[in-house]
N, C-alpha and C positions, 0 to 999 in steps of 0.2 A: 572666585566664587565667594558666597557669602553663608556664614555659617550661622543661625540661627536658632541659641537652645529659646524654648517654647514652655510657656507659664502655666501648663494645666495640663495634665498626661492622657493616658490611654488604656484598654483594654481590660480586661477581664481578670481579674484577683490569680496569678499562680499561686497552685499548691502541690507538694507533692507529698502522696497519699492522702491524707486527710490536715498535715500539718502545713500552715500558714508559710512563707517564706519570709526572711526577715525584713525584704524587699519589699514586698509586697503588704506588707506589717505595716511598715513604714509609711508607706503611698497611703493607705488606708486610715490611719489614723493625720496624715496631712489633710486630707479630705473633709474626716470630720472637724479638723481645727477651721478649717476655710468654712463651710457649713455655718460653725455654729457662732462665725463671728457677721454671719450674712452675705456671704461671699460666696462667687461660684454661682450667682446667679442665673436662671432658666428662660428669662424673658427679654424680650428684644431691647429695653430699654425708652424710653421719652419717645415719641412717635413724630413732634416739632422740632429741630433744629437748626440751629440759626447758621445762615450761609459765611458767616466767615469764622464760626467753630469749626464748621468742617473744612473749609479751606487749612486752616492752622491744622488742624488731625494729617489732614492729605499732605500738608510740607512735613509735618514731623513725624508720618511714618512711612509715606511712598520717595519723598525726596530725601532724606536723611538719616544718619548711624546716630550713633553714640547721643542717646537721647537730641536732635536736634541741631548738635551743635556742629555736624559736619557736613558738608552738603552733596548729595550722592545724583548721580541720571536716576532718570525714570526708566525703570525695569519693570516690562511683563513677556507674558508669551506674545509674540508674533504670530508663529505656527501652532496648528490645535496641540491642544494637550493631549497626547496619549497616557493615559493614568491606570496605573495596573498594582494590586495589593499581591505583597509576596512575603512568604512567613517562613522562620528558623525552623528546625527538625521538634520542638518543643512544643512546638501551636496546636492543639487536638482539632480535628476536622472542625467538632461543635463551636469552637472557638473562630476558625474560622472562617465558617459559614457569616458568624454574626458579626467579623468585619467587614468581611467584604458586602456584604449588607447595609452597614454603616458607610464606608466610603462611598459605595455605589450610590444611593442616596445621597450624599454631599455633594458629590461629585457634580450631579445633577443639576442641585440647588446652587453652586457655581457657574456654571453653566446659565442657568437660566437668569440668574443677577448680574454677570458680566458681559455676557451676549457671545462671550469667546468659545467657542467647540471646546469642549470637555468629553474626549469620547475615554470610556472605561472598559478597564480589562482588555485592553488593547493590546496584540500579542509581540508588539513591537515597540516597548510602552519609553515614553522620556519621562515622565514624573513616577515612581516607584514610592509606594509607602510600604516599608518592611518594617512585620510584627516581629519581635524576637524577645527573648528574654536576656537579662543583663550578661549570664556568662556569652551568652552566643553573641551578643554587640562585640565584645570582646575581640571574636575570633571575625570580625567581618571583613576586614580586608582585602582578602581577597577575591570576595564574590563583587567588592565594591568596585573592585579594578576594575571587573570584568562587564559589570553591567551599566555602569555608572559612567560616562565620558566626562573627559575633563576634571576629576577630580582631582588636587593635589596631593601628595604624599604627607603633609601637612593636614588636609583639611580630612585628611581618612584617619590621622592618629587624633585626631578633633573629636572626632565622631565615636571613634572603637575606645578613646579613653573618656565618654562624657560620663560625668560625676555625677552621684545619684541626684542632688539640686537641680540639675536637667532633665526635667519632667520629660522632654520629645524634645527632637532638634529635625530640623529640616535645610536643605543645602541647596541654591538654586546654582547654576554653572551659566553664567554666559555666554552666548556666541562671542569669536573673536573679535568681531565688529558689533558692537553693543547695540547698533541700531535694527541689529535683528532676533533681540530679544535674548530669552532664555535659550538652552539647548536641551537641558537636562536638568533633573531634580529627585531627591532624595529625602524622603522621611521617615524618620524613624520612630517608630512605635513603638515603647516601653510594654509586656507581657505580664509586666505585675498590676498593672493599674485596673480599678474598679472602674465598672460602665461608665456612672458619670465623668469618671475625669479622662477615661478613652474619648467621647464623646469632644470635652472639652479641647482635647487636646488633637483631634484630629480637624476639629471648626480653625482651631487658633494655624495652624501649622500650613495645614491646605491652602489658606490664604494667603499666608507669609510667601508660601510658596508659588501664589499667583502675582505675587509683586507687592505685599502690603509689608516689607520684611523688617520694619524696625518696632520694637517698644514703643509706648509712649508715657508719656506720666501726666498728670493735669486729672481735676473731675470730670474724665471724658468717656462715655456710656457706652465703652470699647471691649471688645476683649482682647485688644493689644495693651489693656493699659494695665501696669506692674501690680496693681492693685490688688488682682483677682477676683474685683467685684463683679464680674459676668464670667459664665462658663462658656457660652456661646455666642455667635456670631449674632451682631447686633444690629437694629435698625443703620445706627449711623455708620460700622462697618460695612455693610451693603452697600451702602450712598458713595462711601471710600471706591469700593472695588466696581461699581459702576462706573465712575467717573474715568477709572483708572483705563480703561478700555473704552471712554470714547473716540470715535475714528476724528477726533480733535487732536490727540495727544498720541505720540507713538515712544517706543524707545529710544534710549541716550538723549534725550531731551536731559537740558541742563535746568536747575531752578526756576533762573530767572526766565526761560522760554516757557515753563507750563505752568508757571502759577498764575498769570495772567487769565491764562486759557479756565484752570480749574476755579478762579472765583467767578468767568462768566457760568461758566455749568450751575455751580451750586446755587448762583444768583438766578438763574431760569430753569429752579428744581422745586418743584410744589414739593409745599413741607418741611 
């Protein structure tokens, strides 16, 4: 499985009673630091892109770790996405009503840009975004056993120990034979976090977790890029997660089999 902390958080400010938490302080005042350097962006980005910028995006975040330099298959779903939001004892209904709100609407907008069934609140779900607050990540292991297939006892102390610098993480779990995709997935949704960077950080996350799952670095009009110059899902990420789900390309494809395929897509893509 591959663990993936996520560059732009989640959710609604926790407080308890009227007093801020220092968590939640924290996320808050990172927010305004990203803000007011022009970062965290709301808009799609450049609407023109040239077909072998995107091809370069597509190898250094769908075929590749460790910024580029290792070279991984190509991982998405096979089978639809059953995607269901699930929240720690902490979550007030009001809170979340307005994820599941958000997801459900994402959810959609995935869906509808990758062609792949995205069905939500599915009562039987493999992709799982659970709200919680940082003590209760803590304590999640055991529910992760249970609900989450395939995880390792490793990638659960990953998860229940990530450090407040991990805005959201997300986990996809492979089938045993790669060529049939994902099995299961996991994200995690920070409770301290202010709307916009819930927002941001469930666009970036959702994705990773449809197969987009590396960083990237470069002036690329992403929001996978370290940068945090975009909060949301971008023109050119679209074009990424289309491509990535043409019945051209399937999983455990190795590099040198689907780059070929992806500069003819992006070569015969208006725009």
């Amino acid at each position: 499985s591959s663990v993936l902390p996520c560059h732009a958080g989640s959710t609604v400010a926790r407080r308890q009673g009227d007093t801020e938490s220092p968590l939640a302080r924290y996320y808050r005042d990172l927010e305004q630091g990203f803000l007011s350097r022009g970062q965290l962006r709301q808009d799609g980005g450049p609407m023109a892109l040239d077909p072998s910028l995107l091809s370069e995006s597509f190898r250094e975040i769908a075929l590749s770790r460790e910024y580029g330099s290792k070279d991984a298959p190509l991982m998405r779903w096979e089978e639809p996405v059953r995607m269901a939001v699930r929240f720690a004892p902490s979550i007030s209904k009001a809170d979340q009503a307005t994820h599941v709100q958000t997801v459900r609407a994402y959810a959609n907008r995935l869906e509808r840009i990758s062609g792949h069934e995205v069905r939500f609140q599915d009562p039987n779900p493999n992709f799982v975004v659970m709200v919680a607050a940082e003590a209760e990540i803590r304590g999640l292991a055991p529910w992760l056993r249970a609900n989450v297939p395939g995880l390792s006892d490793r990638t659960i102390r990953t998860i229940t120990r990530m450090p407040a610098g991990h805005l959201c993480m997300v986990v996809a779990v492979p089938h045993d034979d790669i060529r049939n995709g994902y099995r299961s997935a996991i994200a995690i949704v920070r409770a301290e976090h202010t709307p916009l960077m819930r927002q941001s950080c469930i666009e970036e996350e959702l994705a990773q977790g449809m197969g987009l799952p590396n960083d990237c670095k470069g002036p690329r009009p992403s929001i996978f890029n370290d940068d945090e110059q975009y909060g949301v899902l971008t023109r050119h990420d679209e074009m990424l997660l289309r491509a990535l789900y043409s019945p051209r390309l399937h999983s455990g494809m190795r590099r040198e089999q689907a780059m070929p395929v992806v500069a003819e897509i992006f070569a015969q893509t208006p725009g």
